[in-house]
PyMOL Python script that loads the backbone (N, CA, C, O; Angstrom):
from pymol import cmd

cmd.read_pdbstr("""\
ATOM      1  N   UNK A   1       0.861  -1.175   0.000  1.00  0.00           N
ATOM      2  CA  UNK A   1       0.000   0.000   0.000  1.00  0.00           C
ATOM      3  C   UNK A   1       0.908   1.239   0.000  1.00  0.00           C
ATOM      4  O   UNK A   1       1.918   1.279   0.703  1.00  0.00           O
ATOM      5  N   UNK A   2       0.466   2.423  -0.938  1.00  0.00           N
ATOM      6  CA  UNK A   2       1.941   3.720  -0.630  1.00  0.00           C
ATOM      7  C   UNK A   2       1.265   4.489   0.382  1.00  0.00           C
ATOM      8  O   UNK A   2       0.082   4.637   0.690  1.00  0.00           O
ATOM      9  N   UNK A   3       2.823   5.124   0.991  1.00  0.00           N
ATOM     10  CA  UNK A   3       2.477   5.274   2.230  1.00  0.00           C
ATOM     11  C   UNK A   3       1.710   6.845   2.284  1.00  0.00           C
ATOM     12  O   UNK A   3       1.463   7.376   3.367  1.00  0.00           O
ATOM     13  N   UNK A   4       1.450   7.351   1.259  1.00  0.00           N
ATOM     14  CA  UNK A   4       0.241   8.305   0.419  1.00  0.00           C
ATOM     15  C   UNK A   4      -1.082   7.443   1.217  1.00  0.00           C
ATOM     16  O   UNK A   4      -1.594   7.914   2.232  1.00  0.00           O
ATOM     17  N   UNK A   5      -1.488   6.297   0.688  1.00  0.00           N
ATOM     18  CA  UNK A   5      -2.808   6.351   1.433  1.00  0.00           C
ATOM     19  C   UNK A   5      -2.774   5.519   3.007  1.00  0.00           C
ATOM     20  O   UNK A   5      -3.785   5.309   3.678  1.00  0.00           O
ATOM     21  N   UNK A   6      -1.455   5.141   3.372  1.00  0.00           N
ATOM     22  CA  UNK A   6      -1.336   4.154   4.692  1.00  0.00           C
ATOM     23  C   UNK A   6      -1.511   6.221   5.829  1.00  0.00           C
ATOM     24  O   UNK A   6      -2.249   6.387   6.800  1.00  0.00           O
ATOM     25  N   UNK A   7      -0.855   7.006   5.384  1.00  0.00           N
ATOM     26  CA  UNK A   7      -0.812   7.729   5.986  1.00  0.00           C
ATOM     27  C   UNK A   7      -2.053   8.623   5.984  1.00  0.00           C
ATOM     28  O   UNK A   7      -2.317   9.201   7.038  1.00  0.00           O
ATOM     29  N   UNK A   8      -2.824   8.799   4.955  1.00  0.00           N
ATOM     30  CA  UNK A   8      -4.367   8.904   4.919  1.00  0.00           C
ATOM     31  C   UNK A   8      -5.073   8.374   5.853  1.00  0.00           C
ATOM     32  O   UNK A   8      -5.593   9.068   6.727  1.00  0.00           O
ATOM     33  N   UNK A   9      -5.215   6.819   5.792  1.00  0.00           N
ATOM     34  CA  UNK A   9      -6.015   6.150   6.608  1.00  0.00           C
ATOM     35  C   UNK A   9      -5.441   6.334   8.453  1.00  0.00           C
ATOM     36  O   UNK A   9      -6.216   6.234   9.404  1.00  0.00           O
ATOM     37  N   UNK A  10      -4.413   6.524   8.536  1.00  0.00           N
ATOM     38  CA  UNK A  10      -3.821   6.869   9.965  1.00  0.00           C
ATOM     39  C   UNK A  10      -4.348   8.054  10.363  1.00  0.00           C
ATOM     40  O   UNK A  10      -4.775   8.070  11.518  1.00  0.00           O
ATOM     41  N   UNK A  11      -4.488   9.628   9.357  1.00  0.00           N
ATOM     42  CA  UNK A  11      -4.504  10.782  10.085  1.00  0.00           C
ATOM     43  C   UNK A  11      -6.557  10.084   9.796  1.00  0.00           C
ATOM     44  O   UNK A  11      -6.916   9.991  10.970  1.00  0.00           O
ATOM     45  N   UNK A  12      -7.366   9.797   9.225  1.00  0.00           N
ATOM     46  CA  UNK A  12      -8.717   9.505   9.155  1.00  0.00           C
ATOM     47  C   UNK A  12      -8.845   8.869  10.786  1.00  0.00           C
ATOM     48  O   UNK A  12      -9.430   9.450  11.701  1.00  0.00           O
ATOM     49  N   UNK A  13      -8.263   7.760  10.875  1.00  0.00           N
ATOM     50  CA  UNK A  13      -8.931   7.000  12.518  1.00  0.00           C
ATOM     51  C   UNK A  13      -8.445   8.278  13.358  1.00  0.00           C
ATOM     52  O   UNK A  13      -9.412   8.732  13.970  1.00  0.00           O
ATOM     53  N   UNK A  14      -7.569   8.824  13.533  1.00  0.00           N
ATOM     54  CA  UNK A  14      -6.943  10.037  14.478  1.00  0.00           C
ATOM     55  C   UNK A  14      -8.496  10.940  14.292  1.00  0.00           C
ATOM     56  O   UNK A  14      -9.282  10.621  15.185  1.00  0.00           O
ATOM     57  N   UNK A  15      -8.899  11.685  13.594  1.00  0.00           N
ATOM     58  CA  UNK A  15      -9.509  12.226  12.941  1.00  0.00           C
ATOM     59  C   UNK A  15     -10.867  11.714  13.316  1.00  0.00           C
ATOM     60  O   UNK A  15     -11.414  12.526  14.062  1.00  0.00           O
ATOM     61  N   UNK A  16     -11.726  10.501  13.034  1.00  0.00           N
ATOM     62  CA  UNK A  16     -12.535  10.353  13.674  1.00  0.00           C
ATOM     63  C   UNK A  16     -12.836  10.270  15.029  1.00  0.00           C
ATOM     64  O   UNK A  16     -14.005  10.381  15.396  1.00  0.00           O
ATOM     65  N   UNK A  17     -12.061  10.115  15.704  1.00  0.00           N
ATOM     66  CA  UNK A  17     -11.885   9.946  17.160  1.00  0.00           C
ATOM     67  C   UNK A  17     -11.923  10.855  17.813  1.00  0.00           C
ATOM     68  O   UNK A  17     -12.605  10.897  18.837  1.00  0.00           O
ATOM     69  N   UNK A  18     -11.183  11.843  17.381  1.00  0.00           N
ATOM     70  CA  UNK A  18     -11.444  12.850  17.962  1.00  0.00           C
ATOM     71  C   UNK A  18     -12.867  14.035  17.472  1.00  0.00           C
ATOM     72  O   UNK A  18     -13.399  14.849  18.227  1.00  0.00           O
ATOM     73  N   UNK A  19     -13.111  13.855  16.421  1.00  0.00           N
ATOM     74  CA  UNK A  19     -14.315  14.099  15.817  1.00  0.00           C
ATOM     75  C   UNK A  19     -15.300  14.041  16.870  1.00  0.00           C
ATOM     76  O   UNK A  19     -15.565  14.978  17.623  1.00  0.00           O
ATOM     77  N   UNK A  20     -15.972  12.589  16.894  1.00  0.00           N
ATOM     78  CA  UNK A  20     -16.690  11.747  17.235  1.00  0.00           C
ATOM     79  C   UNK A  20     -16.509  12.266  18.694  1.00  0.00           C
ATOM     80  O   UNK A  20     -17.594  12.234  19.274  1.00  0.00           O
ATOM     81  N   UNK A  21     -15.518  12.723  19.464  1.00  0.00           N
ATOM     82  CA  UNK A  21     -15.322  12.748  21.068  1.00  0.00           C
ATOM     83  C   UNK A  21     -15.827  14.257  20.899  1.00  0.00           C
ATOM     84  O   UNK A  21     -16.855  14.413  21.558  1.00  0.00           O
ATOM     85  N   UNK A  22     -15.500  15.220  20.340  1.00  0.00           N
ATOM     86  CA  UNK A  22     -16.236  16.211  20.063  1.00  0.00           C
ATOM     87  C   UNK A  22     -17.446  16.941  20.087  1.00  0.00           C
ATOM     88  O   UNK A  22     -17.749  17.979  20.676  1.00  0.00           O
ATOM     89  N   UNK A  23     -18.148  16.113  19.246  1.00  0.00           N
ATOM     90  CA  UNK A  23     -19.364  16.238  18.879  1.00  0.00           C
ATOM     91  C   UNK A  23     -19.948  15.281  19.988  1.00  0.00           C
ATOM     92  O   UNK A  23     -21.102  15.689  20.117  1.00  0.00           O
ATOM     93  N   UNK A  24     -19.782  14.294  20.800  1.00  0.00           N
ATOM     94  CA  UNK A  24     -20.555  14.001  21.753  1.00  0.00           C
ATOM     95  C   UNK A  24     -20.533  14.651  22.835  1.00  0.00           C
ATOM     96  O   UNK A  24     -21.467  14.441  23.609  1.00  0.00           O
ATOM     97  N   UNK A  25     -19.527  15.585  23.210  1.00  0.00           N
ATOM     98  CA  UNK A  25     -19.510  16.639  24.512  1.00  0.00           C
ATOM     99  C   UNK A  25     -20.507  17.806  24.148  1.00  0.00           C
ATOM    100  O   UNK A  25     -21.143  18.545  24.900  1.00  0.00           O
ATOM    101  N   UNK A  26     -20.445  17.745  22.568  1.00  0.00           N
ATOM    102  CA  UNK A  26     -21.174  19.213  22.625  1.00  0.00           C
ATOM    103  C   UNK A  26     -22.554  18.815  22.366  1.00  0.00           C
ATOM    104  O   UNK A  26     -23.384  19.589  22.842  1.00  0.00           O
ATOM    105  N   UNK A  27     -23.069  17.681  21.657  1.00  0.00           N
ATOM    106  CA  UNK A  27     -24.278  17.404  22.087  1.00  0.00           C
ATOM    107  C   UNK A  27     -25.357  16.306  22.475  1.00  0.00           C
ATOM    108  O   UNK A  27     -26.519  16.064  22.151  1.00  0.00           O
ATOM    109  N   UNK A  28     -24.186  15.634  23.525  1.00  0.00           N
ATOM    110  CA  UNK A  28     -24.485  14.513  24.274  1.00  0.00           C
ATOM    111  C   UNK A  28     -25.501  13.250  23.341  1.00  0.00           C
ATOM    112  O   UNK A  28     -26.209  12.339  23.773  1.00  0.00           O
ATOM    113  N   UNK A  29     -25.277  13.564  22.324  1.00  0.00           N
ATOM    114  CA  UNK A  29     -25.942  12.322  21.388  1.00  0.00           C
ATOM    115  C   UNK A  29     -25.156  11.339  20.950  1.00  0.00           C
ATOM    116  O   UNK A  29     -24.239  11.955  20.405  1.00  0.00           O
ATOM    117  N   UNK A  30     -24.825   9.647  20.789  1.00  0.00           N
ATOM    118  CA  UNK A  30     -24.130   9.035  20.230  1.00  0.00           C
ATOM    119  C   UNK A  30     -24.231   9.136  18.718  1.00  0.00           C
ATOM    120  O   UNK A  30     -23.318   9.253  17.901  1.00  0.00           O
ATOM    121  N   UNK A  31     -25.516   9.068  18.531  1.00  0.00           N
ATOM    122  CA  UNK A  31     -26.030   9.662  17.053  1.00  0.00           C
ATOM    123  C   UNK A  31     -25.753  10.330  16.129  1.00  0.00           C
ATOM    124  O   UNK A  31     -25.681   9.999  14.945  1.00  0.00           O
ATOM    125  N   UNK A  32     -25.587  11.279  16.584  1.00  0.00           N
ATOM    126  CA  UNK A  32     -25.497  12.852  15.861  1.00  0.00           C
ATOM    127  C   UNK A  32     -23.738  12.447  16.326  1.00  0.00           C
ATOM    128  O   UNK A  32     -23.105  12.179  15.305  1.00  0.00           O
ATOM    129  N   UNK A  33     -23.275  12.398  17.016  1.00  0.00           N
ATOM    130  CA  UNK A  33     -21.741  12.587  17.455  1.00  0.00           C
ATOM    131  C   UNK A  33     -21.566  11.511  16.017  1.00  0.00           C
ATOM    132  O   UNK A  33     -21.176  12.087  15.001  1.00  0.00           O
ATOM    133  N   UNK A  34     -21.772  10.361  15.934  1.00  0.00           N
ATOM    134  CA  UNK A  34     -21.603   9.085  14.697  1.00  0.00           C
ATOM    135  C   UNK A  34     -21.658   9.874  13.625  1.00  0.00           C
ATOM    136  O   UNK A  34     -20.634  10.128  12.991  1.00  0.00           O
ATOM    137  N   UNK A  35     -23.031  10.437  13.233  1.00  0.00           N
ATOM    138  CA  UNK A  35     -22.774  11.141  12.266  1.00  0.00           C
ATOM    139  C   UNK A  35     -21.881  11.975  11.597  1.00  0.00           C
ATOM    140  O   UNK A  35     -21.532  11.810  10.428  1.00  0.00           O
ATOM    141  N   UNK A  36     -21.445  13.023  12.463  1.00  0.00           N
ATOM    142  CA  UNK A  36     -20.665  13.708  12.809  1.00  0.00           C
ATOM    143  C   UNK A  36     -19.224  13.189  12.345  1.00  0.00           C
ATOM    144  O   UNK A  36     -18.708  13.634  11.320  1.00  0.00           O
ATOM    145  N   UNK A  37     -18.558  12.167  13.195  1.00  0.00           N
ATOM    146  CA  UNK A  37     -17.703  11.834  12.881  1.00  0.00           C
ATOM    147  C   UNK A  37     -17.375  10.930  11.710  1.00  0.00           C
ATOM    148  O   UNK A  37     -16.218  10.538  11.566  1.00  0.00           O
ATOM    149  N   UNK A  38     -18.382  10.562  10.822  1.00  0.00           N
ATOM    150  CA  UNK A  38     -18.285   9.511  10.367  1.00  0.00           C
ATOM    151  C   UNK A  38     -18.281  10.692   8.765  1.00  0.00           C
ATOM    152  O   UNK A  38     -17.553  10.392   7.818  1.00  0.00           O
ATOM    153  N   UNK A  39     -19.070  11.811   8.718  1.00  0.00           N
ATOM    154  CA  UNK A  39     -19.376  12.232   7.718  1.00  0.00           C
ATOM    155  C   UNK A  39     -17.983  13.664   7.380  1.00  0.00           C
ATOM    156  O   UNK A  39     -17.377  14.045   6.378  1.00  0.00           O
ATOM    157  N   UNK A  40     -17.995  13.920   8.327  1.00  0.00           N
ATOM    158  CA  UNK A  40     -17.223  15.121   8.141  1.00  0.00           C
ATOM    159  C   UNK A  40     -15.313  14.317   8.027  1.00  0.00           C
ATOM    160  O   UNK A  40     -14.893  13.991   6.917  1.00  0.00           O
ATOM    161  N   UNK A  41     -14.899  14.228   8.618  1.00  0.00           N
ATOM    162  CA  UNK A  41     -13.521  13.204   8.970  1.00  0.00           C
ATOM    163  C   UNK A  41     -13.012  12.651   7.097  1.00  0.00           C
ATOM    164  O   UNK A  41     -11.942  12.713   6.492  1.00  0.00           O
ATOM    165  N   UNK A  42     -14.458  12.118   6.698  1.00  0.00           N
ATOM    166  CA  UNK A  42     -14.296  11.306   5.702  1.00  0.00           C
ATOM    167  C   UNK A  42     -13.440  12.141   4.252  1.00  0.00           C
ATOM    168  O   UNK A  42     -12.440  12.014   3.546  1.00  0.00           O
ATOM    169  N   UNK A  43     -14.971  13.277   4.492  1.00  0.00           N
ATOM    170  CA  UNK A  43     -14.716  14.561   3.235  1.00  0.00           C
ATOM    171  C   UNK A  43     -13.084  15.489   3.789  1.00  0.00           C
ATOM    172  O   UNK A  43     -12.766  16.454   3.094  1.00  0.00           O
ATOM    173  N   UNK A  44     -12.594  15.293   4.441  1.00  0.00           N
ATOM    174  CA  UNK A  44     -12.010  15.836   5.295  1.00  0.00           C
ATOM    175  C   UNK A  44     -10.203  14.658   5.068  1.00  0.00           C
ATOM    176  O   UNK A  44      -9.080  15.151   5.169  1.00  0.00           O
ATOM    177  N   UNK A  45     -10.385  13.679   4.874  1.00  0.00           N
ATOM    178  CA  UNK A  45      -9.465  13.131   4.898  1.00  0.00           C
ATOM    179  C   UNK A  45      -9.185  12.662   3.132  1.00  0.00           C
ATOM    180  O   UNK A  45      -8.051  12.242   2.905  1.00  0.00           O
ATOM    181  N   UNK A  46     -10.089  12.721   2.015  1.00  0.00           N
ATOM    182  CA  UNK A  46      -9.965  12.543   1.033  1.00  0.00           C
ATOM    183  C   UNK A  46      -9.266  13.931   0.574  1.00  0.00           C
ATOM    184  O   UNK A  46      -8.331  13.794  -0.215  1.00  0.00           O
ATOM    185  N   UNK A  47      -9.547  15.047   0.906  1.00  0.00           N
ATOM    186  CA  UNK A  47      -8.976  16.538   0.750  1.00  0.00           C
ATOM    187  C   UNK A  47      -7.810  16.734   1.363  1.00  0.00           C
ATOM    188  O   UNK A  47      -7.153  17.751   1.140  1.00  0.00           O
ATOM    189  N   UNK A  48      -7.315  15.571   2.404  1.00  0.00           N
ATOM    190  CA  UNK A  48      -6.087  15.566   2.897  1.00  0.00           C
ATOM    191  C   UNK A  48      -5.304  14.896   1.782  1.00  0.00           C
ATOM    192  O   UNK A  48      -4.114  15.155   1.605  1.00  0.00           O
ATOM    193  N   UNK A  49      -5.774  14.292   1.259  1.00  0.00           N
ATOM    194  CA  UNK A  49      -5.198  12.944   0.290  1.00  0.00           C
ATOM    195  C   UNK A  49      -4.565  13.980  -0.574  1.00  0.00           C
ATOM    196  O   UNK A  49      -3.423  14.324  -0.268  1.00  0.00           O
ATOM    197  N   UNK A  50      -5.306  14.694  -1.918  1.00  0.00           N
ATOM    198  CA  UNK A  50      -5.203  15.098  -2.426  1.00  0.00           C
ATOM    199  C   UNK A  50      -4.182  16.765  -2.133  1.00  0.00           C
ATOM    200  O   UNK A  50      -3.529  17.325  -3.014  1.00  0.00           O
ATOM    201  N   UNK A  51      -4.320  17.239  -0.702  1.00  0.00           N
ATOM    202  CA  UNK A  51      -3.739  18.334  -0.613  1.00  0.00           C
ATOM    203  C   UNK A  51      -2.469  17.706  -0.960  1.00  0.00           C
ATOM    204  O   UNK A  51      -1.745  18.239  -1.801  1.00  0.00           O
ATOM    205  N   UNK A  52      -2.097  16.485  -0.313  1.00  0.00           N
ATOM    206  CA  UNK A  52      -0.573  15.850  -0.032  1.00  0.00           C
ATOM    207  C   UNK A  52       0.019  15.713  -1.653  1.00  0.00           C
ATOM    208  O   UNK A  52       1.088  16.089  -2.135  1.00  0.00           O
ATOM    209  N   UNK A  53      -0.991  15.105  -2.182  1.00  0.00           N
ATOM    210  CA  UNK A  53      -0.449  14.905  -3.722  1.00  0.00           C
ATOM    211  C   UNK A  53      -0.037  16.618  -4.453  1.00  0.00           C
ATOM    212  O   UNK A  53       0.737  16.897  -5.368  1.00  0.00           O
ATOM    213  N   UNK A  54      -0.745  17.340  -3.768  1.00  0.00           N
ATOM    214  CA  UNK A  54      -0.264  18.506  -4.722  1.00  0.00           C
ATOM    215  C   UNK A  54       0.871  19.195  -4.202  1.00  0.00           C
ATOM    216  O   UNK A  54       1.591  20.023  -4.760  1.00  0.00           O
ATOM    217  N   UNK A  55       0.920  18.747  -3.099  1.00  0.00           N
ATOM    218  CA  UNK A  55       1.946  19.140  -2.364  1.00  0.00           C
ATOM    219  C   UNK A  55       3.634  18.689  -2.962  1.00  0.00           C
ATOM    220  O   UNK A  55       4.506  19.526  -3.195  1.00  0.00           O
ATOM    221  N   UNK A  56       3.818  17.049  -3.142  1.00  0.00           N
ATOM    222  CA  UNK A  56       4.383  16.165  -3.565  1.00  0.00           C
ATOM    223  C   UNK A  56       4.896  17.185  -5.517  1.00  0.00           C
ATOM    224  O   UNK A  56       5.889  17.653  -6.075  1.00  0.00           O
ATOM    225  N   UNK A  57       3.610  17.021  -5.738  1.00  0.00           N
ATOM    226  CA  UNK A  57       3.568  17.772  -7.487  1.00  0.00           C
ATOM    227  C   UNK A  57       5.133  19.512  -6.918  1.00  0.00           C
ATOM    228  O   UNK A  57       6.223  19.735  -7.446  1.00  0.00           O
ATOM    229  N   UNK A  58       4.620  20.071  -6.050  1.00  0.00           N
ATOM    230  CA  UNK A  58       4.930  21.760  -5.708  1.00  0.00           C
ATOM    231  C   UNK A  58       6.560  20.911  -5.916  1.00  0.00           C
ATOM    232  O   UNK A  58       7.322  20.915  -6.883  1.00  0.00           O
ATOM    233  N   UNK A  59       6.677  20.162  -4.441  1.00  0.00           N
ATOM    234  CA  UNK A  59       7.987  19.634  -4.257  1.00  0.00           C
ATOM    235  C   UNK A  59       9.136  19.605  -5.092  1.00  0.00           C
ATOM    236  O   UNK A  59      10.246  20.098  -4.892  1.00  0.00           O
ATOM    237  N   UNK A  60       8.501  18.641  -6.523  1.00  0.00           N
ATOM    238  CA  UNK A  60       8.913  17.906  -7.333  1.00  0.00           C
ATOM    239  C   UNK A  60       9.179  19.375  -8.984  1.00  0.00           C
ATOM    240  O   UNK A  60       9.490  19.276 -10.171  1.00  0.00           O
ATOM    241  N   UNK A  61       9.009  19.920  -8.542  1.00  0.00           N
ATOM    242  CA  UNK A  61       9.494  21.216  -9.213  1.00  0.00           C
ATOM    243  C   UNK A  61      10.510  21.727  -9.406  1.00  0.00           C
ATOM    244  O   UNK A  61      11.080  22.059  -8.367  1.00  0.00           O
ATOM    245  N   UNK A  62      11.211  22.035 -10.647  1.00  0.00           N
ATOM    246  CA  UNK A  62      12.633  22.435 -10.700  1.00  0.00           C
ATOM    247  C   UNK A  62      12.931  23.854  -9.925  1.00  0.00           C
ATOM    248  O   UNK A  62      12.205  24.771 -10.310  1.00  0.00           O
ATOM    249  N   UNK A  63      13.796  24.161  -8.986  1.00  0.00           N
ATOM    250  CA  UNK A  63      13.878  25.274  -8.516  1.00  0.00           C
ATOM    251  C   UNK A  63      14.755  25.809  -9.399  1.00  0.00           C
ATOM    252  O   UNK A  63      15.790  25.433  -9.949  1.00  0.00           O
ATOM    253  N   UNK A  64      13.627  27.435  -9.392  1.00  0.00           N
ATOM    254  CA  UNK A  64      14.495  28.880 -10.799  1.00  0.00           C
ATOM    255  C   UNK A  64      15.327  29.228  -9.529  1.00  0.00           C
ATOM    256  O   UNK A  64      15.134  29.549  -8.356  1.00  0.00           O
ATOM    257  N   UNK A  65      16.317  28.999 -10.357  1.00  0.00           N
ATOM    258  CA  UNK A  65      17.553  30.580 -10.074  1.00  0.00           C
ATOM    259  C   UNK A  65      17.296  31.437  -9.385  1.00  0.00           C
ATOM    260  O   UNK A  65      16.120  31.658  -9.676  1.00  0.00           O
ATOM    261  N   UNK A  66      17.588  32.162  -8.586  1.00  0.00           N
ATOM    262  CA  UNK A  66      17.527  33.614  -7.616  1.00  0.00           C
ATOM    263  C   UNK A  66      18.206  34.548  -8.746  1.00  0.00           C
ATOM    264  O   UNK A  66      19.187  34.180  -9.391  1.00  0.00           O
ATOM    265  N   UNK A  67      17.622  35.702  -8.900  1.00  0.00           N
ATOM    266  CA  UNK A  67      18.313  36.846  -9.474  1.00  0.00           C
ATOM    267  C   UNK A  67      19.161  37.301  -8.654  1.00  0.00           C
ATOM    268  O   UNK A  67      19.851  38.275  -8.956  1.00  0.00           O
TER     269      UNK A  67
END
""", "prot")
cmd.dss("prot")
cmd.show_as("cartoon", "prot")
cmd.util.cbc("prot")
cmd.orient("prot")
């Protein structure tokens, strides 16, 4: 597996957990906290995916010259 999506799926469980612990303090529902963590984390960790790849792309750029 590259470590592009091993490290995805690591910051996602981090990410739900604390989500999920979140949203049940603030409104004492297991429910809505599930939801919560299950929905947001998700959209949230695929946009991580992709920030990383463009990131990787910036990296991988020939550096210009300094005037």
């Amino acid at each position: 597996m590259p470590l592009d999506l091993i490290k995805t799926f690591t910051y996602l469980s981090i990410h739900l957990t604390i989500g999920f612990s979140v949203a049940y303090v603030m409104t004492g529902s297991v429910a809505l906290a599930g939801g919560i963590a299950i929905i947001e984390p998700c959209i949230n960790a695929v946009a991580f995916f992709f920030h990383e790849k463009a990131w990787k792309r910036v990296g991988a750029r020939p550096k210009l010259l300094s005037a």
